[in-house]
C-alpha positions as CSV (number, residue, x, y, z in Angstrom):
1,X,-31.6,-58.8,-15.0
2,X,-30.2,-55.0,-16.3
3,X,-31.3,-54.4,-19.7
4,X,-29.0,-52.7,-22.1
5,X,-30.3,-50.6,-25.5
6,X,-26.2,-50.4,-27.4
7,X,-27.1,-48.2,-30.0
8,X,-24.4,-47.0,-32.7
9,X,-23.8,-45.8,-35.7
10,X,-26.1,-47.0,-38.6
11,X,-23.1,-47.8,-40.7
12,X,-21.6,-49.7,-37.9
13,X,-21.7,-53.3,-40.2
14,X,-21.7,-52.3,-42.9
15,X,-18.4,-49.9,-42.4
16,X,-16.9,-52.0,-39.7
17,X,-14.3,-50.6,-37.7
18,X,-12.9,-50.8,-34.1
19,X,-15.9,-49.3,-32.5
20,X,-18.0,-52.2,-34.1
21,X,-15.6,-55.0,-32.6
22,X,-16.3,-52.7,-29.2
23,X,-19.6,-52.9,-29.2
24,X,-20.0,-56.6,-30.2
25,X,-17.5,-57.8,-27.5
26,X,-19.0,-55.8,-24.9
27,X,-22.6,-57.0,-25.9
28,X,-21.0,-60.6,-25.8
29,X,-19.0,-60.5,-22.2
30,X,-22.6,-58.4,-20.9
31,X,-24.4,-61.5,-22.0
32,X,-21.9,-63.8,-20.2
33,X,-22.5,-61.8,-16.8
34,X,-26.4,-62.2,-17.2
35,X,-26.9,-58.6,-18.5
36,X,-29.5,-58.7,-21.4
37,X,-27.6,-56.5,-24.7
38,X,-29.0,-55.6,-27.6
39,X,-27.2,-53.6,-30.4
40,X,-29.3,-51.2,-32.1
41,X,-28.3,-49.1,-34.9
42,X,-29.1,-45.6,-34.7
43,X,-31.8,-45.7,-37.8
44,X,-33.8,-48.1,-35.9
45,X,-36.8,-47.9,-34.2
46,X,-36.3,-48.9,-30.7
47,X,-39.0,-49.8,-28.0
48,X,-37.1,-47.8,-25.3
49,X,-39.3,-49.4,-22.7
50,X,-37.7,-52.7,-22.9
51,X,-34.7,-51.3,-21.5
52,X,-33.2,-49.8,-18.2
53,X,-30.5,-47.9,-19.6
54,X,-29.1,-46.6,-22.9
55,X,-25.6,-46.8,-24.3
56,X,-24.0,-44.8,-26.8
57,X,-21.3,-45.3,-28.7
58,X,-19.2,-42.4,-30.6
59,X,-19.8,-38.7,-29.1
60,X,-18.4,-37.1,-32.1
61,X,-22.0,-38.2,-33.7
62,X,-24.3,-36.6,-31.6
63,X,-27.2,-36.2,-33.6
64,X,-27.6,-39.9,-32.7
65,X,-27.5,-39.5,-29.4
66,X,-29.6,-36.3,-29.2
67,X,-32.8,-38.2,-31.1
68,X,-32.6,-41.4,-29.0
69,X,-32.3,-39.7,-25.7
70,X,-35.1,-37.9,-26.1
71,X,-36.9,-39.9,-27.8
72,X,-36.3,-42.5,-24.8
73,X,-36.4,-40.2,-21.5
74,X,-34.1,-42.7,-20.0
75,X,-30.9,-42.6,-18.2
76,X,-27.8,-42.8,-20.7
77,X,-23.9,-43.6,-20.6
78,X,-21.9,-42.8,-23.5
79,X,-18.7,-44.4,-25.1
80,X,-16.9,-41.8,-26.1
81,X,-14.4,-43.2,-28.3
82,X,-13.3,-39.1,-29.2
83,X,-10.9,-39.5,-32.1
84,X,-9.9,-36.1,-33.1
85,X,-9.5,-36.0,-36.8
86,X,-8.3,-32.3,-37.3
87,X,-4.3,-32.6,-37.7
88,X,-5.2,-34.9,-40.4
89,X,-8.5,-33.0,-42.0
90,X,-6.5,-29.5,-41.6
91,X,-3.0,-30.9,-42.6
92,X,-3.0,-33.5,-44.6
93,X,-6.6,-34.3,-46.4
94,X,-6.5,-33.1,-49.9
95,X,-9.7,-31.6,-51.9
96,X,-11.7,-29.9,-49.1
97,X,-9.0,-29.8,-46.7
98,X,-8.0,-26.1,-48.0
99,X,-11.2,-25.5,-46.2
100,X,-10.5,-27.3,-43.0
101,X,-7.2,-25.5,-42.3
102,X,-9.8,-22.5,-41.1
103,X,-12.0,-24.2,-39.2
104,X,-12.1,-25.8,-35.1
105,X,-12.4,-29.4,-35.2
106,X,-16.2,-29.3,-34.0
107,X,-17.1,-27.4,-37.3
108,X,-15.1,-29.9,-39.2
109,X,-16.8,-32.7,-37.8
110,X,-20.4,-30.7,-38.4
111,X,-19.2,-30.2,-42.1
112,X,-18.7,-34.0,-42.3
113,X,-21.5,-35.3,-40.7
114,X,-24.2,-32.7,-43.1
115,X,-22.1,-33.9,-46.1
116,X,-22.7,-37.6,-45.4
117,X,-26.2,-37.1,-45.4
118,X,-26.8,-34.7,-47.6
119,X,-24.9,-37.2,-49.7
120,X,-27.4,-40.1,-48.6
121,X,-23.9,-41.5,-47.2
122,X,-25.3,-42.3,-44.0
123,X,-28.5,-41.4,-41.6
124,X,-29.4,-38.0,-39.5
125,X,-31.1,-38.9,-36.2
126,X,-31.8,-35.5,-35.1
127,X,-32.4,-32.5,-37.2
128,X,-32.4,-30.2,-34.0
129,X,-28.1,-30.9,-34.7
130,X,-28.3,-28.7,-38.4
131,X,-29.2,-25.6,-35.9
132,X,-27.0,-26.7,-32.9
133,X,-23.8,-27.8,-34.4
134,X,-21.1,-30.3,-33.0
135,X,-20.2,-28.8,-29.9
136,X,-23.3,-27.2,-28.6
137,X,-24.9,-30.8,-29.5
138,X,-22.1,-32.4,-27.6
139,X,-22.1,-30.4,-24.5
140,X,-25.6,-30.7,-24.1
141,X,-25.1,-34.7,-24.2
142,X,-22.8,-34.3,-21.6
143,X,-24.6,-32.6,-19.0
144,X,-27.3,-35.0,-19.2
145,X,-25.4,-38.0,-19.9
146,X,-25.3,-40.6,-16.6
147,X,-21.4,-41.5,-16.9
148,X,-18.7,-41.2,-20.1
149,X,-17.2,-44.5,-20.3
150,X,-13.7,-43.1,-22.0
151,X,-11.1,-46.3,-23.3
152,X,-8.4,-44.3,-20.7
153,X,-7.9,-41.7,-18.5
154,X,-6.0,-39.5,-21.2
155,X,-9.1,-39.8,-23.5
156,X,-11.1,-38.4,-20.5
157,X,-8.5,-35.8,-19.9
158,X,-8.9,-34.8,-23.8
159,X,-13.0,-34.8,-23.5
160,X,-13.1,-32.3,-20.9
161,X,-9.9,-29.8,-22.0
162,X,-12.2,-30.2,-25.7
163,X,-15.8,-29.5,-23.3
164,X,-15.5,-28.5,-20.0
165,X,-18.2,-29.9,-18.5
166,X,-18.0,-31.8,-15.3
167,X,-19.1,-35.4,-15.5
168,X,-18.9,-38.8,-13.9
169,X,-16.6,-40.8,-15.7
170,X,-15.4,-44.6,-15.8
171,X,-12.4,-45.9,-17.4
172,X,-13.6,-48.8,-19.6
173,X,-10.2,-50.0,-21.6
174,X,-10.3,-51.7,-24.8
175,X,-9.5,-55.1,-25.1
176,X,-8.6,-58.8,-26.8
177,X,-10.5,-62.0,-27.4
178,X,-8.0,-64.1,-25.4
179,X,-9.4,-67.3,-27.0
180,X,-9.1,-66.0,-30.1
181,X,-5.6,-63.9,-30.2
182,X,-3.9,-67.0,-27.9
183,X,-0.2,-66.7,-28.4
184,X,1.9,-69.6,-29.9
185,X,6.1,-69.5,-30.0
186,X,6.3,-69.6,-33.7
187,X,9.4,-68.5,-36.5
188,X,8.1,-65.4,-37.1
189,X,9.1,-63.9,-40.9
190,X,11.6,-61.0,-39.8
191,X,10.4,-58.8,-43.2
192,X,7.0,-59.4,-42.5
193,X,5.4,-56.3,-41.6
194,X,1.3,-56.1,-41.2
195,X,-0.8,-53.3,-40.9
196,X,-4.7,-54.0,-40.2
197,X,-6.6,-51.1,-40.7
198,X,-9.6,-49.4,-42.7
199,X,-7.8,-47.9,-45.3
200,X,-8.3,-44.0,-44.7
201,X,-6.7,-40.9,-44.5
202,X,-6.2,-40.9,-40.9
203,X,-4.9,-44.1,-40.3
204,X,-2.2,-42.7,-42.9
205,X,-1.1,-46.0,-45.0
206,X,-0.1,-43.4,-47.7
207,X,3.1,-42.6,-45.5
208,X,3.6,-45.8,-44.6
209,X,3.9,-47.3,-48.1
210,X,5.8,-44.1,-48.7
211,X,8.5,-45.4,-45.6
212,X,8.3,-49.3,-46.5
213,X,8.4,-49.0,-51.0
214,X,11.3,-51.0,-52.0
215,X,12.9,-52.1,-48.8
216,X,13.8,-55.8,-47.5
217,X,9.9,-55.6,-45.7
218,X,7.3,-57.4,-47.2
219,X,4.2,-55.0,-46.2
220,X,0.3,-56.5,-45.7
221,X,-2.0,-54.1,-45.4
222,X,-5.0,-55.4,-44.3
223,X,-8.5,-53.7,-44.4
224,X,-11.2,-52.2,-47.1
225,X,-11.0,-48.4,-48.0
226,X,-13.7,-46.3,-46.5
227,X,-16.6,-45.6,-48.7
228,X,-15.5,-41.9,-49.1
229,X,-12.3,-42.6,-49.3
230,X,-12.0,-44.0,-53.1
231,X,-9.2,-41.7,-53.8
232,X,-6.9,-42.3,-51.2
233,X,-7.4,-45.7,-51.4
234,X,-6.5,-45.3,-55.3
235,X,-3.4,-43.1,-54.1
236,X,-2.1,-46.0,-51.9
237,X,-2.5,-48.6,-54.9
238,X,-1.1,-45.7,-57.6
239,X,2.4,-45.6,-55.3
240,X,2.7,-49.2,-53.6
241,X,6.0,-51.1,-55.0
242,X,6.0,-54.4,-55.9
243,X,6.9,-55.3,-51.8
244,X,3.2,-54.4,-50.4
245,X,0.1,-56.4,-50.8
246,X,-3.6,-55.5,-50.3
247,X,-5.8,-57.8,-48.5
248,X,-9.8,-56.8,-48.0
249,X,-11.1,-57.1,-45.0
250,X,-10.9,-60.2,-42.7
251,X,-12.9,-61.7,-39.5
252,X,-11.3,-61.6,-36.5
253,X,-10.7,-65.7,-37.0
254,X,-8.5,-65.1,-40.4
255,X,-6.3,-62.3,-38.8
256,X,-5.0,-65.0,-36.9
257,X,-2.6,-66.6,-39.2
258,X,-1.4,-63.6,-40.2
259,X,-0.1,-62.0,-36.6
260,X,1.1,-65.8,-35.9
261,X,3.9,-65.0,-38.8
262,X,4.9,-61.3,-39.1
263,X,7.2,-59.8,-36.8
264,X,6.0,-56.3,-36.8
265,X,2.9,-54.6,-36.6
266,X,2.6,-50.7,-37.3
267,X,-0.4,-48.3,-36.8
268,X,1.1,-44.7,-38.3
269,X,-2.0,-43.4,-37.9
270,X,-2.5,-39.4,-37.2
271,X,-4.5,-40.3,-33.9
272,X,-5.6,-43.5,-32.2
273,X,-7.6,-44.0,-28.9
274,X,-5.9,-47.3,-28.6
275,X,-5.2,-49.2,-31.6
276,X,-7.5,-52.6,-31.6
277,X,-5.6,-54.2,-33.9
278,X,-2.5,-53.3,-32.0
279,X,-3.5,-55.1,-29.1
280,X,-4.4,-57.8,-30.4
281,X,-0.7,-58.2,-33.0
282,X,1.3,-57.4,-29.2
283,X,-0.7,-60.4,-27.6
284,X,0.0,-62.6,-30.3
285,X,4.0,-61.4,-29.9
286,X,4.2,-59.1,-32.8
287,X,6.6,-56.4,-31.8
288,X,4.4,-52.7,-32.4
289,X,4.9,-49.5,-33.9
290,X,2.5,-47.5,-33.0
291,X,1.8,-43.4,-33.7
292,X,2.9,-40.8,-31.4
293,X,-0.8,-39.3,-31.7
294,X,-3.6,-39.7,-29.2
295,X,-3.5,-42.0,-25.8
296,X,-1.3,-44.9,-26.9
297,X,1.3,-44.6,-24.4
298,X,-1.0,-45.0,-22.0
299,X,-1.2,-48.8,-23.1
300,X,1.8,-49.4,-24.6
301,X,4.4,-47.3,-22.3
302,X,7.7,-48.3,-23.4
303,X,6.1,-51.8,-25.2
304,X,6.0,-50.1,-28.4
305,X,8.3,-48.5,-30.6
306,X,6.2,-44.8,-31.4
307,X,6.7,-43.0,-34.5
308,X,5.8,-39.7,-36.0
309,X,3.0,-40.2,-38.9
310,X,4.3,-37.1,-40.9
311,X,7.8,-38.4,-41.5
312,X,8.2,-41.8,-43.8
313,X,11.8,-42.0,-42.5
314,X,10.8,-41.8,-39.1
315,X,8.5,-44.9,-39.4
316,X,11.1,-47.0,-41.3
317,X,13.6,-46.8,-38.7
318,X,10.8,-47.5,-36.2
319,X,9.9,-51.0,-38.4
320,X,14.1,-51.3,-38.5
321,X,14.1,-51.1,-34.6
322,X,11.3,-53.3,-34.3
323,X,12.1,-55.9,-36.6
324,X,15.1,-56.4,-34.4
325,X,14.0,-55.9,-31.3
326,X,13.4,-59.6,-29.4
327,X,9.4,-60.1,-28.7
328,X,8.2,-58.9,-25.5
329,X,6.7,-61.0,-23.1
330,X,6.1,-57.9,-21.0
331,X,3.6,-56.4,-23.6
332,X,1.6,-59.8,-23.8
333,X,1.1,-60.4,-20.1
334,X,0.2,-56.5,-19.7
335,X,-2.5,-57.3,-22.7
336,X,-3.8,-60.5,-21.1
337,X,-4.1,-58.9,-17.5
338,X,-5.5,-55.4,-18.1
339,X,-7.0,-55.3,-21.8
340,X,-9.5,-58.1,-22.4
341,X,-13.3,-57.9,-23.5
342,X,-14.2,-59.8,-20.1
343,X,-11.9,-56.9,-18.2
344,X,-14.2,-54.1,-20.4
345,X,-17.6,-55.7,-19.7
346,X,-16.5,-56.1,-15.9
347,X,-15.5,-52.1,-15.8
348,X,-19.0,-51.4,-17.8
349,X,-21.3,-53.5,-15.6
350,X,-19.9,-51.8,-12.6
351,X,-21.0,-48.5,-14.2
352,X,-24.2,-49.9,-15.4
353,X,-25.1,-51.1,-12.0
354,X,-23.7,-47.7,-10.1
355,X,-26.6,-46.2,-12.1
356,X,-29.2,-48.1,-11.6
357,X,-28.8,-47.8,-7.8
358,X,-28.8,-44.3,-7.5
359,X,-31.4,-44.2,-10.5
């Protein structure tokens, strides 16, 4: 039996987000395929010999990675999950973003990850990181790092234009709980129009309320603010018409009901890897509108209807078009064949056990 350390972020329950629904499912679907999984967050202590191989999750917080590698002195494969946050940090993020406009988006990302602690916001694996930076710190992850396990080839393309350091890579695609997210040929609500997402600057439900105030859609957005995002959370409330609900966070189970009825769902975000919640509205027959930003076309192609995040008009008529548009039966049988969990744990066992054998 292969014996798997998954360590992530500290805050990865207590701030949940895709990467947490990643890193459960895959832990699950291992578990299923006799592979011994253990999450671990990154302020643990971990008895490293227990296990025959680490996995990371989330490159753009090396510090983690750094400490538990070393610490370990066992082979390591990393999901990447690279979202790049600067269009919205130097663009569009208020307060400190006057200070982002001059920086690269590694030293933005170092700024961020000193203030959360500093802050007590979250935990600091490695202290070597305050000396090396983001990218030094990242670079020297990936020359030791085993295999990257990118969610698409265009993320991998983006990890080595941003680093430029040759590496064995697997393609390890996100996915759906097809148990769960089972489709059922229901009247769907043609104004309904969901969202489900953290609320946070980058996943931009300012612009969206901003397209969707006072027209014939009824908006859901579904998700709890970020810890440090309080204001922009306030924002969204401040603005919202009477037309667009908040709804905390929900399990997986409870989203259910909700995808079974809307029409639409949009993610206007200013990047996305993928889009989890995307996937799992498009299996359920939910017609998508999905940002421009990142590697969605590499799952949706032309099964989504893509909008710009910086123009409120431009995602209206996007919700227009796809509240019109007939569902597509294309998009759910893609879903169901190439982006489940069990598809994911398949593609990460086979890197797993490439490893091990030439270990």
């Amino acid at each position: 039996m292969i014996k798997i350390a998954i360590i992530a972020r500290s805050t990865l329950f207590t701030v949940p987000g895709g990467d947490t629904v990643q890193a459960v499912q895959t832990a699950r679907h291992l578990a299923d395929m006799d592979v011994w999984a253990d999450i671990k967050l990154s302020n643990e202590t971990i008895d490293y010999e227990l296990y025959d191989l680490l996995h990371f999750f989330n490159i753009i917080r090396p510090a983690d990675i750094l400490y538990h590698s070393r610490q370990a002195k066992k082979p390591y494969v990393v999901s990447t999950i690279l979202v790049d946050y600067s269009e919205y940090d130097k663009h569009h993020r208020k307060g400190l973003g006057a200070l982002f406009s001059y920086l690269p988006a590694n030293g933005i990302e170092y700024i961020k990850t000193m203030a959360r602690w500093l802050l007590g916001r979250d935990h600091l694996s490695s202290r070597d990181y305050i000396w090396k930076g983001q990218r030094r710190s990242i670079m020297e992850i990936m020359q030791k790092t085993k295999m990257i396990l990118p969610n698409s080839t265009s993320e991998y393309l983006r990890v080595f234009k941003a680093y430029s350091v040759p590496v064995k890579y697997q393609v390890v695609p996100n996915g759906i709980d097809p148990q769960l997210f089972k489709y059922t040929d229901t009247d769907r609500d043609a104004n309904l129009v969901l969202c489900v997402a953290r609320i946070e600057g980058i996943k931009n439900q300012l612009n969206l309320i901003k397209a969707l105030n006072n027209t014939r859609f009824n908006l859901l957005l579904i998700g709890n603010h970020s810890p440090n995002q309080q204001a922009y959370y306030d924002e969204c409330k401040s603005i919202a018409a009477a037309n667009i609900r908040f709804i905390d966070h929900l399990p997986q189970a409870k989203l259910v009901a909700y995808y079974q009825k809307a029409k639409v769902h949009v993610l206007p975000s200013w990047f996305e890897t993928t889009g989890l919640s995307s996937l799992e509205a498009g299996a359920m027959g939910c017609n998508l509108v999905i940002t421009d930003k990142g590697d969605t076309r590499e799952y949706f192609e032309d099964d989504a209807f893509y909008c710009d995040p910086a123009s409120p008009a431009g995602i209206l008529a996007a919700v227009e078009q796809a509240s019109l548009a007939q569902e597509s039966r294309h998009l759910r049988e893609k879903i169901l064949k190439k982006y489940t969990w069990q598809q994911a744990a398949n593609c990460t066992l086979a890197a797993y056990q490439l490893i091990i054998a030439t270990a």
